[in-house]
C-alpha positions as CSV (number, residue, x, y, z in Angstrom):
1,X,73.4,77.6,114.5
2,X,75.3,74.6,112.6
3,X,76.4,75.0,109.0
4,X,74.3,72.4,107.4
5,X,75.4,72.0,103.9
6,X,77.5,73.3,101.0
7,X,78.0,73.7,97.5
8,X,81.1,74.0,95.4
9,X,81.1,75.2,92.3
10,X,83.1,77.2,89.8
11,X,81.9,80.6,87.7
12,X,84.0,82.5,85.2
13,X,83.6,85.8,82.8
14,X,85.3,87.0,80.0
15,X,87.0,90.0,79.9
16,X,86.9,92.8,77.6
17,X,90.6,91.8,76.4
18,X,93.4,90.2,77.7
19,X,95.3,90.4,80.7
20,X,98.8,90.2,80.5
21,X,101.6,89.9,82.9
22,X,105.5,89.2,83.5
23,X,104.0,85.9,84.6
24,X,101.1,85.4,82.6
25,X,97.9,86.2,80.0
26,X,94.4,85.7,80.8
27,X,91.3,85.9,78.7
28,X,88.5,85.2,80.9
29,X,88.2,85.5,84.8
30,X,87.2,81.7,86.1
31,X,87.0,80.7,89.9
32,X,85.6,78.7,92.4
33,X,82.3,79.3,94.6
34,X,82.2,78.0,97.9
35,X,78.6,78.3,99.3
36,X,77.6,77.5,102.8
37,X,74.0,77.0,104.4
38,X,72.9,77.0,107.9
39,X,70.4,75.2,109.7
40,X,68.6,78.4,110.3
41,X,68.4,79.5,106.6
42,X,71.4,81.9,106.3
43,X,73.4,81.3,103.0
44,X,76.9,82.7,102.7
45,X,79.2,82.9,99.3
46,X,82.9,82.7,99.7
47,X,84.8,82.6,96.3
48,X,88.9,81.8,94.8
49,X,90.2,82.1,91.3
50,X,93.3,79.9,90.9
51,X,96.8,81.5,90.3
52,X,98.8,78.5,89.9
53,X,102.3,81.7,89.4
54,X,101.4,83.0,93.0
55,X,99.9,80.6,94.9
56,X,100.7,77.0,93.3
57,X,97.2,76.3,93.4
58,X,94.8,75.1,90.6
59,X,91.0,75.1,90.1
60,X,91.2,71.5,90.6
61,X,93.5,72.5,93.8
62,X,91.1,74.7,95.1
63,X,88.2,72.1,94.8
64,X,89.9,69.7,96.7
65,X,91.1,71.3,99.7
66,X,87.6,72.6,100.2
67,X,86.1,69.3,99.4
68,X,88.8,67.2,101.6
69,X,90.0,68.9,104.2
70,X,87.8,72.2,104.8
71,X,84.2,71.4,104.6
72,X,84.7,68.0,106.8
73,X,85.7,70.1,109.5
74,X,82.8,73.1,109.2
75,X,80.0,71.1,107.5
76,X,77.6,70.0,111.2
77,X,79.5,72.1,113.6
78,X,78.4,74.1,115.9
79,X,78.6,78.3,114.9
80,X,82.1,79.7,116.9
81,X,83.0,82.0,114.7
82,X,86.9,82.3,115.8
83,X,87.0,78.6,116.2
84,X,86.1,77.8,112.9
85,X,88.3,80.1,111.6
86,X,91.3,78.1,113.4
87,X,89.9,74.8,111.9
88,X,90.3,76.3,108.2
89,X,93.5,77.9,109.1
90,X,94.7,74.8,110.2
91,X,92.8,72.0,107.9
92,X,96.0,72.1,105.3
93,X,99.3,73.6,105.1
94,X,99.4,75.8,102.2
95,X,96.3,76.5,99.4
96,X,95.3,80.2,100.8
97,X,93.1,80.5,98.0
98,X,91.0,77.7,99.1
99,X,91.3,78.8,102.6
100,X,90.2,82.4,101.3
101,X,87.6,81.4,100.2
102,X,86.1,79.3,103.3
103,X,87.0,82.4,105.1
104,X,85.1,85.0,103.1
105,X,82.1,82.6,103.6
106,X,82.2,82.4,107.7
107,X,82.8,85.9,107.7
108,X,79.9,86.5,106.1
109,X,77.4,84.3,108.4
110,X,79.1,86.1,111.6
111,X,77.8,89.1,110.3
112,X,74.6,87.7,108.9
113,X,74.2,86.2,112.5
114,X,74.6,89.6,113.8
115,X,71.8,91.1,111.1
116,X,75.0,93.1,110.2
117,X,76.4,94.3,106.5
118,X,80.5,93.3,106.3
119,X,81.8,96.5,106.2
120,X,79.9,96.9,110.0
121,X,81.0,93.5,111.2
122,X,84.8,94.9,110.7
123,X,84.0,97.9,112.2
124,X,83.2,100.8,110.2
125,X,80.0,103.1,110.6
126,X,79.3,103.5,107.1
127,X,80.3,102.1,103.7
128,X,83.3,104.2,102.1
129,X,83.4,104.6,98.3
130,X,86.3,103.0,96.9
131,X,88.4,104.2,94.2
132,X,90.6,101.4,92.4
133,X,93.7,101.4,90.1
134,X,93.2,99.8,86.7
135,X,95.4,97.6,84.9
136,X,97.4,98.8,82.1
137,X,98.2,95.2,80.4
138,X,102.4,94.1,79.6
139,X,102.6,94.9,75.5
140,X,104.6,97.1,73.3
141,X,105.3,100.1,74.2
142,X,102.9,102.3,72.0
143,X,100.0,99.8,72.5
144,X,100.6,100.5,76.5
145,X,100.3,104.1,75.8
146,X,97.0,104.0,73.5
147,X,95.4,102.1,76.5
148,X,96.6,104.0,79.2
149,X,95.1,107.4,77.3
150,X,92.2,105.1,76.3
151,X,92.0,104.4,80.5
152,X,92.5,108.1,81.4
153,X,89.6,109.3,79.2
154,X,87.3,107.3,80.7
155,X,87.9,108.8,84.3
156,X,90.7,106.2,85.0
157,X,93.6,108.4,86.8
158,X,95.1,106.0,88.6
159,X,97.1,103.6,86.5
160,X,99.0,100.1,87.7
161,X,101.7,100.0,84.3
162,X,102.7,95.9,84.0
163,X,105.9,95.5,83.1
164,X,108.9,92.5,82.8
165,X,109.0,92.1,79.3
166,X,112.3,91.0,79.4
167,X,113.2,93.0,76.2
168,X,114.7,96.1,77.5
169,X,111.6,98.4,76.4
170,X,110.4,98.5,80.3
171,X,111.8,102.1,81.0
172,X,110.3,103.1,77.0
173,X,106.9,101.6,78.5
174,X,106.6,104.0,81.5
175,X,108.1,106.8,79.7
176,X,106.2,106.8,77.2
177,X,102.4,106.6,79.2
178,X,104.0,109.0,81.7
179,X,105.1,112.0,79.3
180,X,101.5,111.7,77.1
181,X,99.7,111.1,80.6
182,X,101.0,113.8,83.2
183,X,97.7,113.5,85.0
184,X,97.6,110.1,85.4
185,X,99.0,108.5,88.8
186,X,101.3,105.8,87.4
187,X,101.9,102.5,89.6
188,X,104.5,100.5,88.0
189,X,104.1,96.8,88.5
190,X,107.3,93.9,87.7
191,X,105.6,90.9,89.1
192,X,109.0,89.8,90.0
193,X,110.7,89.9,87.0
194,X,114.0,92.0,87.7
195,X,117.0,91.2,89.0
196,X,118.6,93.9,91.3
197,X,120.6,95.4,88.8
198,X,117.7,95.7,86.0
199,X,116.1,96.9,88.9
200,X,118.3,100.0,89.5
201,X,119.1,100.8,85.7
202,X,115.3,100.9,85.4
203,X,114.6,103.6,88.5
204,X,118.0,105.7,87.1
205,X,116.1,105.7,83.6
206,X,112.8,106.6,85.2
207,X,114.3,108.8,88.3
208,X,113.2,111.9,86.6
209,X,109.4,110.5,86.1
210,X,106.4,110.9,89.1
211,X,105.9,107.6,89.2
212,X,103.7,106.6,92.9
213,X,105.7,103.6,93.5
214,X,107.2,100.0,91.9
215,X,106.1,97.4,92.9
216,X,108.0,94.0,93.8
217,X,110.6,94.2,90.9
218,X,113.0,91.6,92.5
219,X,111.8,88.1,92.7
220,X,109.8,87.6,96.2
221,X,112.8,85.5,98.1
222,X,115.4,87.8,97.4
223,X,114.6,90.1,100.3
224,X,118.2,91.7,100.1
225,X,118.1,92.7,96.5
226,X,114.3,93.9,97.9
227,X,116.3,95.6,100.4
228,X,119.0,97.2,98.5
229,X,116.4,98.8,95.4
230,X,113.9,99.9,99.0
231,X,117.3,101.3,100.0
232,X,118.1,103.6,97.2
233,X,115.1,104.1,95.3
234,X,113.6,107.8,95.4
235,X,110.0,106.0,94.8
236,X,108.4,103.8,97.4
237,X,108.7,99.9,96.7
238,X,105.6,97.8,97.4
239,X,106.2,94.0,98.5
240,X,103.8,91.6,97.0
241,X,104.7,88.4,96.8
242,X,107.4,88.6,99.2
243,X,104.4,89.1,101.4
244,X,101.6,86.1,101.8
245,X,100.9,86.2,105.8
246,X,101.7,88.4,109.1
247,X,104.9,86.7,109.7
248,X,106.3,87.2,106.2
249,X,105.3,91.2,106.7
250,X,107.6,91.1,110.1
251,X,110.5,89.8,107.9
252,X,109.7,92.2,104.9
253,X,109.6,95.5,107.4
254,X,112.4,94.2,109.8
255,X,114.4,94.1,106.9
256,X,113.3,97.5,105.7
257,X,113.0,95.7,102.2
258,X,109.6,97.7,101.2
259,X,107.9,101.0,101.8
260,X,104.4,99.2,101.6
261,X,102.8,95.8,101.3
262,X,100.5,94.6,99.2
263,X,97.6,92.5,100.9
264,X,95.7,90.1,98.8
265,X,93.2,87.8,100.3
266,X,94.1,85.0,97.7
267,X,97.8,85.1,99.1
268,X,96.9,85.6,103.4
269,X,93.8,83.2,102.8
270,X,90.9,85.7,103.7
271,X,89.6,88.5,105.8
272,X,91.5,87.2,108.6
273,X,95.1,86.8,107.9
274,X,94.1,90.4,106.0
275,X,93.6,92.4,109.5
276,X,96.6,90.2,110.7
277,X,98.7,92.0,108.3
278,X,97.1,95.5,109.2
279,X,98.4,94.8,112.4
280,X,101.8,93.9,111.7
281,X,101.9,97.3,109.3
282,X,100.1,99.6,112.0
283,X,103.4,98.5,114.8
284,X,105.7,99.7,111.7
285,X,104.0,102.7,110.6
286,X,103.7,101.4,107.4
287,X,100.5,101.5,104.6
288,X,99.1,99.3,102.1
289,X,97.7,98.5,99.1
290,X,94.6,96.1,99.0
291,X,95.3,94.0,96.0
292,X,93.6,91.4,93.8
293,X,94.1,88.3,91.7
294,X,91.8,88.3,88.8
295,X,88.7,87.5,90.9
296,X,84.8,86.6,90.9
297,X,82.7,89.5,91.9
298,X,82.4,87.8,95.6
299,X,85.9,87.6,96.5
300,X,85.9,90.9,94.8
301,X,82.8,92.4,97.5
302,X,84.8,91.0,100.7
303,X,88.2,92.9,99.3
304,X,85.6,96.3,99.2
305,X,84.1,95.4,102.7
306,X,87.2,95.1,104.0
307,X,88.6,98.6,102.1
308,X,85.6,100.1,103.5
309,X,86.2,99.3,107.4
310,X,89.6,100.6,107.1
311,X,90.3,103.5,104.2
312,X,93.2,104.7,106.7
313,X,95.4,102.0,106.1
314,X,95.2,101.4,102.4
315,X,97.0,103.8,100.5
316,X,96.3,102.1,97.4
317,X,93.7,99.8,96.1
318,X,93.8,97.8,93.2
319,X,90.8,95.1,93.1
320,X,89.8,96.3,89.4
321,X,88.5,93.1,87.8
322,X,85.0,94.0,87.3
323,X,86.5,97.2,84.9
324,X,87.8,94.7,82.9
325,X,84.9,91.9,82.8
326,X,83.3,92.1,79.2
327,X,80.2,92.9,80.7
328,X,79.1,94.0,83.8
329,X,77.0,90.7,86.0
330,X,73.6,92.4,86.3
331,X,73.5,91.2,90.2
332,X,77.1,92.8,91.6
333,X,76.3,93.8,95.2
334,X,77.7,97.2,94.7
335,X,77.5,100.0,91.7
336,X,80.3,100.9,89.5
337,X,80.7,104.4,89.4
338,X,83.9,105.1,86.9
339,X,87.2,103.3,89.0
340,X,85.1,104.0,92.4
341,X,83.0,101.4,93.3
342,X,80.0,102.2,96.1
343,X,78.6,99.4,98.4
C-alpha cells in the first residue's frame, strides 16, 4: 500500500456566538483538511485549525508545511506506519498543527489497513462515551453568569470559566457563576494572563470556592512562578501551554510546576506525541485533561478516539467545539448526547 495522492483544503463553521479569550475572540471555527488516498482505495482525513496565540502558525502556515515539506515525503511511499510517522515528525521544526494534522491522517489508514475503528487501533475494546467541559466565554461578570446558568440548564455541569480580563473583575467572574451555580463543576481557565502575584490574590479571593482546578494562570515560560502558585494553591493547577511535547511534560513534572497537563493534539502534533505525553504522566503518577483548539469535527473525532482508548488517564476533557458550532454538520461520525458525545 503507497499513499497515492492528496488533497488540501480548508472548511470552517460558525458558531452559535463568539468565543472569547485572554488571548483572543472567534466567530466562526475555520481549518485546514488534509486528505490522503492510497493506491488501494482507502481515504483518510486529518484536519488543523490555526492558532497563530499558541502555535505561531496560520492557515496559510498550515497549508504550506503540508504542501512543502510533509506530503513530498508521504505522497508515493511505501505504507510503514511508524516510519512515516518519523518522516512528518521530522519534515520541519515547529508547525504541530500541520504535523497534527498529517498525523491524524496516517493514523487513520493504519487502522483502516487493519479493518479496525481508531478507538481499537489504540487499544481499547469498546468505544467509551465521552463527557466534555463547555466553554464559558471571557465577558462581564453578569453576562458570564447568565451563560453559565444558561449552560447548566441544558445538562452542562461541567464548566471551563475564561478568564484574564485584565480588569480586576476575574475573582467577581468565578464568584459570581460559582455561588448561583453550586452544582456546576467549575474549571477556571487564564490562558496565561497572570502574573504570579495576580495569581495568588486571585486563589486567596476564591480559596473558599470548589473550584476543580486553574488552569495555566502564569505565562507558559515562567515555570517558577508555575511552580510557586502549584506550590501553594489548595486547587490543582493544569499546565497548558507550558506543555507542547513529552520533553516539555518532564520539565513541567520535574519541577512540580503543575498537578495535571493539558494535552492537545494541535500543540504535540497528533495522536503520537499525545500517547508520548501519557507516558511521560503515567512515570509521574499524574492525569490529564484532553484539550482542544477550536477545531473541525475531524481533528475533533481523533481527540474522542483517543479519549476513548484511554478514559483512565484523562481526568478532564474539554474538546467542546461542536456545542458551540451554530449548527450541528449533519455527517459528524459520532452523536451528540447533551456534553457526552458517543462514537
Amino acid at each position: 500500500m503507497t499513499i497515492a495522492d492528496a488533497r488540501i483544503y480548508r472548511g470552517s463553521l460558525p458558531l452559535a456566538t463568539p468565543f472569547v479569550t485572554a488571548l483572543r475572540r472567534v466567530d466562526d471555527v475555520v481549518f485546514v483538511v488534509l486528505e490522503l488516498h492510497t493506491d488501494n482505495g482507502y481515504i483518510a482525513y486529518g484536519s488543523a485549525p490555526a492558532t497563530k496565540a499558541v502555535t505561531g502558525e496560520t492557515l496559510e502556515s498550515i497549508e504550506a508545511s503540508l504542501r512543502h515539506h510533509i506530503l513530498p515525503v508521504l505522497l508515493g511511499r511505501p505504507f510503514v506506519f511508524e516510519t512515516l510517522l518519523h518522516a512528518v515528525t521530522t519534515a520541519l521544526p515547529g508547525n504541530s498543527s500541520a504535523k497534527a494534522a498529517a498525523d491524524m491522517a496516517l493514523y487513520s489508514l493504519a487502522a483502516q489497513e487493519q479493518n479496525l475503528p481508531l478507538y481499537r487501533y489504540l487499544g481499547a475494546k469498546e468505544p467509551v462515551p465521552v463527557t466534555t467541559a463547555v466553554t464559558v466565554s471571557l465577558g462581564a461578570p453578569d453576562a458570564m453568569r447568565t451563560k453559565a446558568a444558561e449552560l447548566l440548564r441544558n445538562g452542562y455541569d461541567i464548566l471551563k470559566v475564561k478568564v484574564g480580563g485584565r480588569d480586576g473583575l476575574d475573582a467577581q467572574r468565578v464568584r459570581a457563576i460559582a455561588e448561583a451555580l453550586p452544582d456546576a463543576q467549575l474549571l477556571v481557565d487564564a490562558n496565561q494572563a497572570w502574573d504570579l502575584r495576580e495569581s495568588l490574590d486571585f486563589i486567596e479571593q476564591c480559596s473558599d470556592l470548589p473550584l476543580a482546578l486553574i488552569e495555566q494562570p502564569v505565562p507558559a515560560a515562567d515555570l517558577e512562578a508555575l511552580r510557586q502558585i502549584t506550590e501553594r494553591s489548595p486547587f490543582p493547577i493544569l499546565a497548558d501551554e507550558a506543555v507542547f511535547d513529552a520533553e516539555d511534560a518532564r520539565r513541567v513534572l520535574g519541577k512540580g510546576a503543575a498537578n495535571l497537563i493539558n494535552i492537545k493534539l494541535m500543540k504535540c502534533g497528533g495522536l503520537a506525541g499525545a500517547l508520548a505525553i501519557l507516558d511521560v504522566c503515567r512515570v509521574h503518577g499524574v492525569q490529564c485533561m484532553l484539550g482542544s483548539m477550536l477545531e473541525g469535527p475531524v481533528s475533533i473525532t481523533a481527540a474522542l478516539h483517543l479519549a476513548a482508548a484511554h478514559p483512565d488517564r484523562f481526568a478532564w476533557v474539554d474538546l467542546d467545539s461542536p456545542l458551540l458550532y451554530r449548527t450541528l454538520p449533519a455527517d459528524l461520525p459520532f452523536t451528540v448526547e447533551g456534553n457526552r458525545y458517543v462514537l
